[in-house]
matplotlib code that plots the C-alpha trace (Angstrom):
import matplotlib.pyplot as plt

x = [0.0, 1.0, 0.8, 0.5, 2.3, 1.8, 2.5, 6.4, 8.7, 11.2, 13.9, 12.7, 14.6, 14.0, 15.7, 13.3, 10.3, 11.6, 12.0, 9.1, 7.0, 9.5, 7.7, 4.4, 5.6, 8.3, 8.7, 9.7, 10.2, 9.8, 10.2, 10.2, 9.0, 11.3, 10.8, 12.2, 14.1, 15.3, 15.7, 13.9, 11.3, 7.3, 6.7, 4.9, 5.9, 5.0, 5.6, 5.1, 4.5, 3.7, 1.9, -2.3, -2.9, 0.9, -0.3, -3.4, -2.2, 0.7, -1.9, -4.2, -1.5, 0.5, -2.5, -2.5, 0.5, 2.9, 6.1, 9.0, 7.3, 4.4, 1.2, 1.4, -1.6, -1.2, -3.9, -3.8, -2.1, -4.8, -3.6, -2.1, -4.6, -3.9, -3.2, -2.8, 0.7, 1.5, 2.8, 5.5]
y = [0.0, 3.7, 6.1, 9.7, 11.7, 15.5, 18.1, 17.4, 19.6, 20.5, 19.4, 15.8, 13.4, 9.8, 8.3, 9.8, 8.6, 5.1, 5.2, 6.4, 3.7, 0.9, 1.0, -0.7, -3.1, -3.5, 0.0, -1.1, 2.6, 6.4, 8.9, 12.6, 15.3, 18.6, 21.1, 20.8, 24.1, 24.8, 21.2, 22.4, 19.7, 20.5, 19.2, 15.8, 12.5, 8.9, 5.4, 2.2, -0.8, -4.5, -5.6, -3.7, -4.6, -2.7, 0.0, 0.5, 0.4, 2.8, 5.1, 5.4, 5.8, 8.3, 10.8, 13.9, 12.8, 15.7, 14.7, 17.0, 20.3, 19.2, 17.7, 14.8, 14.4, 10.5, 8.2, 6.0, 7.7, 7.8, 7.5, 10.6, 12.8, 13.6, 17.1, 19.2, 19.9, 23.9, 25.3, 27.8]
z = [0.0, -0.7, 1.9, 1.6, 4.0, 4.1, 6.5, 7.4, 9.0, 5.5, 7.2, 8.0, 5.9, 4.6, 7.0, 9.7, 7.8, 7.9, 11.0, 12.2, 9.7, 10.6, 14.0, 12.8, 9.9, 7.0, 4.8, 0.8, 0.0, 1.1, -1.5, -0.4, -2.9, -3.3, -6.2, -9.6, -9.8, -6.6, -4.9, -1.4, 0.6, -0.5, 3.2, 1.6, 0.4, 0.0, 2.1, 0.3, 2.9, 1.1, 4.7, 4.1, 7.7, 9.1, 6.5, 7.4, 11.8, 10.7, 9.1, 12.2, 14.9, 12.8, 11.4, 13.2, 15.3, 16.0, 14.7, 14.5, 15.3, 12.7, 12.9, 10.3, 7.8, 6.5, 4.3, 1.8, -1.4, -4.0, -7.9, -9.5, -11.6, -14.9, -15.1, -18.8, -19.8, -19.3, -22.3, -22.2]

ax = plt.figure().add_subplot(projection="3d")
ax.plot(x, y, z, "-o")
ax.set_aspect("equal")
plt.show()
């Protein structure tokens, strides 16, 4: 399962996500998003777990849960919306 998690302090790292998911189950991948153009956090990313049931516990103890200075905002990740290319 992929797990949206939004709200992070931009200086948490991957590392500190993993850590913090590693608590309820096995973490496959976290994947931090930063902008294109200047490199700096957007404050959200994603955790992939294979386990639904360790997801889905890691989910309900970790929404809202101050982490870092930050209350976290985590659900499953829904698919990615097709969005129109911007022409320059």
């Amino acid at each position: 399962m992929q797990i949206y998690v939004g709200n992070m302090n931009y200086r948490t790292t991957e590392e500190d996500i993993n850590k913090l998911f590693s608590q309820y189950g096995e973490v496959e991948s976290v994947k931090l998003i930063s902008d294109r153009e200047t490199g700096r956090a957007k404050g959200f990313g994603f955790v992939t777990m294979n386990d639904d049931s360790a997801a889905k516990e890691a989910i309900e103890a970790l929404n809202e849960k101050e982490f870092e200075g930050r209350s976290l905002r985590i659900n499953e990740a829904k698919p990615r919306e097709e969005r129109p290319r911007r022409e320059y």
